[in-house]
DRENDO-1510 file (C-alpha; in Angstrom, 1 decimal, always signed):
<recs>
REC; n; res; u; v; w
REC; 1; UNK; +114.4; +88.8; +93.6 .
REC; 2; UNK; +112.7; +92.4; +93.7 .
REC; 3; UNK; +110.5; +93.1; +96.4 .
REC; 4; UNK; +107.0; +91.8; +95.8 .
REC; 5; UNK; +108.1; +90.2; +92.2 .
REC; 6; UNK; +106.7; +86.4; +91.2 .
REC; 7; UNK; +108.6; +83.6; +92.2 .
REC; 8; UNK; +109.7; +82.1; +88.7 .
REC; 9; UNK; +107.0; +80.4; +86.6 .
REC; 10; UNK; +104.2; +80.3; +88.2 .
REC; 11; UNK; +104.6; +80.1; +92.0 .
REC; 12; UNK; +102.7; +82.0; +94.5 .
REC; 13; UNK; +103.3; +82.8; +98.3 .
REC; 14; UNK; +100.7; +80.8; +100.9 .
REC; 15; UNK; +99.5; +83.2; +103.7 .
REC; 16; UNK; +96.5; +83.9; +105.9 .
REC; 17; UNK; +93.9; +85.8; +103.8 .
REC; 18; UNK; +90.5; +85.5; +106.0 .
REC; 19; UNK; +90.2; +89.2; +106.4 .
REC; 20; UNK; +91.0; +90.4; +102.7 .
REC; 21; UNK; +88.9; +92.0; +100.5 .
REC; 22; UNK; +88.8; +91.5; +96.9 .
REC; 23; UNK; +88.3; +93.2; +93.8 .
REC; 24; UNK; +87.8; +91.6; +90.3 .
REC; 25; UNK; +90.2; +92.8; +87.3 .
REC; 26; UNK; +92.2; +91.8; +84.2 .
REC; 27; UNK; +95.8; +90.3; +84.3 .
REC; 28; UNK; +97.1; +89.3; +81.1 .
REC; 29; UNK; +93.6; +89.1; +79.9 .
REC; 30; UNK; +93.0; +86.6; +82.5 .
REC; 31; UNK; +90.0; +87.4; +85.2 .
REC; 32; UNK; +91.9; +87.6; +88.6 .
REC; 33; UNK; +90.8; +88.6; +92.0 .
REC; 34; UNK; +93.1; +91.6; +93.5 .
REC; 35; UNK; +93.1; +93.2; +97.6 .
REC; 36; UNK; +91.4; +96.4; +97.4 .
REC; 37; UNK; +90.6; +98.8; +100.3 .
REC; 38; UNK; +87.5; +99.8; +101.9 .
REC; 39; UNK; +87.1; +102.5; +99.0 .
REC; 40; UNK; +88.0; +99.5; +96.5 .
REC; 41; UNK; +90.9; +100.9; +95.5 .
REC; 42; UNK; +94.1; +98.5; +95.2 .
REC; 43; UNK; +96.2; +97.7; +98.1 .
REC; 44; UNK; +99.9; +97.8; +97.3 .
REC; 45; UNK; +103.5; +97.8; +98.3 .
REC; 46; UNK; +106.3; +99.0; +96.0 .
REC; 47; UNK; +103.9; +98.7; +92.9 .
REC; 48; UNK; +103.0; +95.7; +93.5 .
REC; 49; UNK; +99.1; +94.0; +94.2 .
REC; 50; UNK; +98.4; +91.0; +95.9 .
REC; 51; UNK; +96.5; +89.0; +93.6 .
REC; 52; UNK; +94.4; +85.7; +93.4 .
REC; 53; UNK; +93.3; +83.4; +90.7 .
REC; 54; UNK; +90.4; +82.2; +92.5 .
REC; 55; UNK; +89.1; +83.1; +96.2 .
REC; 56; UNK; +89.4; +80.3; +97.9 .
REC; 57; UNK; +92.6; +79.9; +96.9 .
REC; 58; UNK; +95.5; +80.4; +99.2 .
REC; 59; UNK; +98.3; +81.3; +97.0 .
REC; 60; UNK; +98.9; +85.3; +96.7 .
REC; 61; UNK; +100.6; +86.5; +93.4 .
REC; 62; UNK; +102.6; +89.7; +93.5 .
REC; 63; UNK; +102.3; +91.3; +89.9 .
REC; 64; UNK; +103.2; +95.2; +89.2 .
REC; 65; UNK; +99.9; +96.9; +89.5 .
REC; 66; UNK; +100.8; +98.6; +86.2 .
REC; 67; UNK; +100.3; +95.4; +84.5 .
REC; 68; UNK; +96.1; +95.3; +85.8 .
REC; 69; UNK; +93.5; +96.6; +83.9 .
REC; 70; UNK; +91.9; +97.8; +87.0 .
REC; 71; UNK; +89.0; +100.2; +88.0 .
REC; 72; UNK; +89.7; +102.4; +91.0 .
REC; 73; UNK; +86.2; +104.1; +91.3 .
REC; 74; UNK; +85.1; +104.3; +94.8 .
REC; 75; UNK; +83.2; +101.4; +96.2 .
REC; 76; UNK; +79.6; +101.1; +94.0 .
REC; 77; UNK; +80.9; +100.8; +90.7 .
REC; 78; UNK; +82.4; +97.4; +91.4 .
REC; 79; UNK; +81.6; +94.2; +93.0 .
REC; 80; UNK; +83.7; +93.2; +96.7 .
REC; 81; UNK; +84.4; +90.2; +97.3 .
REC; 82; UNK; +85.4; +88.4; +100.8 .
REC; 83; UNK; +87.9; +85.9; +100.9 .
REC; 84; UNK; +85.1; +83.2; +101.4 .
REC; 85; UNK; +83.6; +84.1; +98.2 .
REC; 86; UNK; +81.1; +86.4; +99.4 .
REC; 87; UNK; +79.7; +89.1; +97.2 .
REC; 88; UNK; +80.3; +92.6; +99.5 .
REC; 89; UNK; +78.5; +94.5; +97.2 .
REC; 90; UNK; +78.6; +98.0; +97.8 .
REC; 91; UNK; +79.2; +97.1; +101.7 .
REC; 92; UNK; +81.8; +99.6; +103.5 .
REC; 93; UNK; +84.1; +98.9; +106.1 .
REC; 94; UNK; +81.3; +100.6; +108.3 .
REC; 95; UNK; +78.6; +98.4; +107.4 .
REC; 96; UNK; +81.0; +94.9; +108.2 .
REC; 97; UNK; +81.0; +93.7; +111.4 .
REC; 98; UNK; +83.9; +94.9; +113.5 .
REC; 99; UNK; +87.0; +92.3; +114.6 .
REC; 100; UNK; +87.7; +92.9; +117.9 .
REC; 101; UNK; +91.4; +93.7; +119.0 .
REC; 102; UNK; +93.6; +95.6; +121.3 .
REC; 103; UNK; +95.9; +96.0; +118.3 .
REC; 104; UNK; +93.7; +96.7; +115.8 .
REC; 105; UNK; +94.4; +97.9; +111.9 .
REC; 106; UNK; +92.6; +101.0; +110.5 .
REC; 107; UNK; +91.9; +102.2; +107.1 .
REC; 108; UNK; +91.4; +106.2; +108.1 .
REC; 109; UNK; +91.1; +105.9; +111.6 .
REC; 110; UNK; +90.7; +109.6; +113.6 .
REC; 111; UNK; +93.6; +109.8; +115.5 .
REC; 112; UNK; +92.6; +111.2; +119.0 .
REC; 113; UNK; +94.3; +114.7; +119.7 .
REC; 114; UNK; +96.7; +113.0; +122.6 .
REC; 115; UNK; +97.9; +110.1; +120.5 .
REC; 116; UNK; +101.7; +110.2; +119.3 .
REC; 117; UNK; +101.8; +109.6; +115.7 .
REC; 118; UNK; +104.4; +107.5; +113.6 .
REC; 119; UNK; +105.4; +106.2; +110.1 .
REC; 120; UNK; +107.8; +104.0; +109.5 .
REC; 121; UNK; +109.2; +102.4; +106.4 .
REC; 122; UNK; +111.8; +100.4; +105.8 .
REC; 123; UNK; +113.7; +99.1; +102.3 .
REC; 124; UNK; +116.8; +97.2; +100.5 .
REC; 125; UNK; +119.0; +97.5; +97.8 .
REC; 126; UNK; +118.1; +94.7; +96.0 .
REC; 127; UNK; +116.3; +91.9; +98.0 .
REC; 128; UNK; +118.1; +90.8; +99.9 .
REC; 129; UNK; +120.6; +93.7; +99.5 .
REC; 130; UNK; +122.2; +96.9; +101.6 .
REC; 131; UNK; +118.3; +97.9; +103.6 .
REC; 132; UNK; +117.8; +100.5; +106.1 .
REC; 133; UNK; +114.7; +102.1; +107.8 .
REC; 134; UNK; +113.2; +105.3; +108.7 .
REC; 135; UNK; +111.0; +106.5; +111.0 .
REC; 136; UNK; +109.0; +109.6; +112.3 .
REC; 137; UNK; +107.3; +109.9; +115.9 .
REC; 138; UNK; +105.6; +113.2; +116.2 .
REC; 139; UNK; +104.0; +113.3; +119.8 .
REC; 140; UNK; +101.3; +115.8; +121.0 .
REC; 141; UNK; +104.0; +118.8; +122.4 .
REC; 142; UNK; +104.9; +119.0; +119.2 .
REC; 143; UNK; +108.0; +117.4; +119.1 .
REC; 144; UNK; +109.1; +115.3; +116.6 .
REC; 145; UNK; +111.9; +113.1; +115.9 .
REC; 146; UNK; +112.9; +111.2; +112.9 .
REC; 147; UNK; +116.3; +109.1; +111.7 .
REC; 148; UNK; +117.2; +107.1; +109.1 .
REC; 149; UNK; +119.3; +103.9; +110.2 .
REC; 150; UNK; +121.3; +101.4; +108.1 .
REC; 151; UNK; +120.5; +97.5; +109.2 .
REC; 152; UNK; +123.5; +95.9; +106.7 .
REC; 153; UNK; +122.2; +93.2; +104.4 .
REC; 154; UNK; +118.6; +92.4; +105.0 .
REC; 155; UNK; +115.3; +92.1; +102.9 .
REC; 156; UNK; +112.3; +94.4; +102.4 .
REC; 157; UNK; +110.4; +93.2; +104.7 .
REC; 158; UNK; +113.0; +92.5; +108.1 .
REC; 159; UNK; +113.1; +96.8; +107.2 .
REC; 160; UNK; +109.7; +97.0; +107.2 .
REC; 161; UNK; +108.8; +95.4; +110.3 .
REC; 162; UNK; +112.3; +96.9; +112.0 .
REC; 163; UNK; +111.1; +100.4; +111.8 .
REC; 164; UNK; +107.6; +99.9; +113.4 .
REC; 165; UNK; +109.8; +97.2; +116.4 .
REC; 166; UNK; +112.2; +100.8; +116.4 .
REC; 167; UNK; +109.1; +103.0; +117.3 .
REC; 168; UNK; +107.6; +101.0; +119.6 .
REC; 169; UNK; +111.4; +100.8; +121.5 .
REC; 170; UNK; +111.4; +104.5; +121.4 .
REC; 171; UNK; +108.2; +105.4; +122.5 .
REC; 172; UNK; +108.1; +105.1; +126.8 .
REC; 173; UNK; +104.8; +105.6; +127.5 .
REC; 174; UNK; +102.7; +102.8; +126.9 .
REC; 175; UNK; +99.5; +104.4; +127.8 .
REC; 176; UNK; +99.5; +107.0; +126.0 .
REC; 177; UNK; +97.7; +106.2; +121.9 .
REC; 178; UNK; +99.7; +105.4; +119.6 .
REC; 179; UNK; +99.7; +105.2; +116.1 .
REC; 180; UNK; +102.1; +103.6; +113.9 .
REC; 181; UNK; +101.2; +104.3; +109.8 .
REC; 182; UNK; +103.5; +101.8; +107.3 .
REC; 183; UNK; +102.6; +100.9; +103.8 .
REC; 184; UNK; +103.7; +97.2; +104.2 .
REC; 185; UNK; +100.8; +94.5; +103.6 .
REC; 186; UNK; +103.2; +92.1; +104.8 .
REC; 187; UNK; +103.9; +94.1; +108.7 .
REC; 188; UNK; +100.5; +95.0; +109.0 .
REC; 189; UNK; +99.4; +91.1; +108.2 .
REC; 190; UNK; +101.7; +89.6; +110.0 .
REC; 191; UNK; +101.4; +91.7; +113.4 .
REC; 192; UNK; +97.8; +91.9; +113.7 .
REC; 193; UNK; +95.9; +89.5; +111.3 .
REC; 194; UNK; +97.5; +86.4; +112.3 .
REC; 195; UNK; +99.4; +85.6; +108.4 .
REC; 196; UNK; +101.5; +82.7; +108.9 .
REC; 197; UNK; +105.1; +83.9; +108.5 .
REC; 198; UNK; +107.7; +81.2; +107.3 .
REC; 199; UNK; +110.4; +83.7; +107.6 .
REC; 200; UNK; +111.4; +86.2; +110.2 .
REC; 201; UNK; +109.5; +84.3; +112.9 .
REC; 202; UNK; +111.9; +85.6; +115.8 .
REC; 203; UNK; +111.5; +89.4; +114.9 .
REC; 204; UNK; +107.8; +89.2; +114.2 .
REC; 205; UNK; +107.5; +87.7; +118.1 .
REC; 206; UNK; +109.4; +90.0; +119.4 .
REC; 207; UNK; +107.6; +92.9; +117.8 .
REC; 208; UNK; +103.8; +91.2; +118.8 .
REC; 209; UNK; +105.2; +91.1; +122.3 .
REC; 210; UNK; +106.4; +95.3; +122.3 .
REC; 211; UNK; +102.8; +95.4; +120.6 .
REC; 212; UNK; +100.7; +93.6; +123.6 .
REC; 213; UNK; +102.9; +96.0; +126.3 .
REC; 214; UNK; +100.8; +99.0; +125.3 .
REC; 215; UNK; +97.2; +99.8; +126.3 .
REC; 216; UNK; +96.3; +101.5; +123.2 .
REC; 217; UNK; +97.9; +101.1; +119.8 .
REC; 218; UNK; +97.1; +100.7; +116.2 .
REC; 219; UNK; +99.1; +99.6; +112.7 .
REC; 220; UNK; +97.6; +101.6; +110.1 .
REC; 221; UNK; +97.6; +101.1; +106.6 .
REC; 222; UNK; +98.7; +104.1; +104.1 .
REC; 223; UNK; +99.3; +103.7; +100.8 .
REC; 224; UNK; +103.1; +104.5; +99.3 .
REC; 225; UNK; +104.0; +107.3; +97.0 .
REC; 226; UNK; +100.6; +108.8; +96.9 .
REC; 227; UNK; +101.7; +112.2; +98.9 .
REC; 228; UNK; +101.7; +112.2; +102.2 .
REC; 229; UNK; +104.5; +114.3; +103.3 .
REC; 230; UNK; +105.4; +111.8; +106.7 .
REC; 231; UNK; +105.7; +108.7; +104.3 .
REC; 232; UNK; +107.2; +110.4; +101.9 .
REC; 233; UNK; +110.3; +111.3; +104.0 .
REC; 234; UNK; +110.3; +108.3; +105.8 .
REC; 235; UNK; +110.8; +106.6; +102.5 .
REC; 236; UNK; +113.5; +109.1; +101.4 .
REC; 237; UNK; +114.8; +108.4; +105.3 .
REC; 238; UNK; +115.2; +104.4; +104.6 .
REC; 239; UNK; +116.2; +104.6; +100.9 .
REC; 240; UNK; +119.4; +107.1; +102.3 .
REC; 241; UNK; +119.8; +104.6; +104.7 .
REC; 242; UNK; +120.5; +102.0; +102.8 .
REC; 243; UNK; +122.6; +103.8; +99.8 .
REC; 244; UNK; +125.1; +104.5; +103.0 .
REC; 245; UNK; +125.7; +101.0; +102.8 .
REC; 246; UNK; +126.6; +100.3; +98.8 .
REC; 247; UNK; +129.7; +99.5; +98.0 .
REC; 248; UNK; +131.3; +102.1; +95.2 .
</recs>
């Protein structure tokens, strides 16, 4: 199955959604309820939206964000929602009340002048298929190292969460800041928002136990294919990773 594609029918995927935030739009001419960011625009991976029926439901739908009829004004123009039902008006991330925690997630964080900066990505032929990741550290000196590496047959999201496990192996100094951008829902959610993971339960310990062995780290949230020049070659980076791997 493609990455982020329904299950057949009608079947969702059950995960933690406390701390989403929701925006309301058209699928199939059906009112739905779809993650948006703290600017209300869509949060997505691959093309594809996570997407509720209802809010208190705890099923998450995966359709192509194509298919919405969606608005992607600025926060204002459209009602928020919480996952609770709440109506978060015109509310920004600034005016919520914080969630404490060493690893914490960040919209557009400022990145302190010191702090050694990542991306990762990771992806698959197919899905399960030939994957790879990629990854860039660029520290404060100026130095910079990046690598694509093939992982053999995997899924999506094992590459995903791989390449940020890969930086936090790389990078020595755990007190120095560090921040790790990926445009995976799914890492981000898993690692520091407490989603209940059915699958890859082994990798996602070990990587929340690299995470807890530095004083001062984030995951932060980018959004894919919209231009930024580190994502964008982190991308290209995993994608030639994994084409290494096809068989001709």
């Amino acid at each position: 199955m493609a990455k982020g594609q329904l299950s057949p029918g009608t079947q969702g995927h059950q995960r933690h959604v406390a701390s989403m935030t929701f925006k309301k739009m058209l699928f199939k001419g059906k009112s739905v309820f779809v993650e948006v960011d703290d600017s209300g625009r869509i949060v997505e991976t691959g093309g594809r939206a996570n997407m509720k029926y209802r809010l208190e439901d705890n099923r998450i739908y995966n359709p192509a964000v194509a298919n919405l009829n969606k608005d992607n004004d600025p926060v204002g123009t459209g009602e928020l929602f919480s996952q609770g039902g709440g109506n978060l008006g015109a509310k920004t991330a600034a005016a919520r009340k914080p969630v404490a925690s060493r690893t914490a997630i960040a919209s557009r964080p400022a990145v302190p002048s010191d702090a050694i900066v990542a991306y990762t990505d990771g992806g698959c032929i197919g899905n399960p298929g030939p994957s790879g990741l990629g990854y860039v550290i660029r520290y404060p000196d100026n130095r910079m190292v990046k690598k694509g590496e093939p992982l053999g047959s995997g899924t999506n999201n094992i590459a995903e969460l791989t390449a940020i496990y890969r930086v936090l192996q790389l990078v020595t100094d755990k007190s120095a800041p560090l921040r790790i951008h990926t445009d995976s829902s799914y890492a981000i959610g898993v690692l520091t928002q407490g989603w209940k993971a059915k699958a890859n339960q082994q990798l996602i310990a070990e990587i929340r136990a690299a995470l807890s062995r530095f004083s001062n780290v984030q995951l932060i949230k980018v959004k894919g294919h919209a231009g930024n020049p580190d994502n964008e070659l982190v991308d290209q980076l995993a994608n030639g990773a994994a084409r290494t791997q096809q068989v001709q």
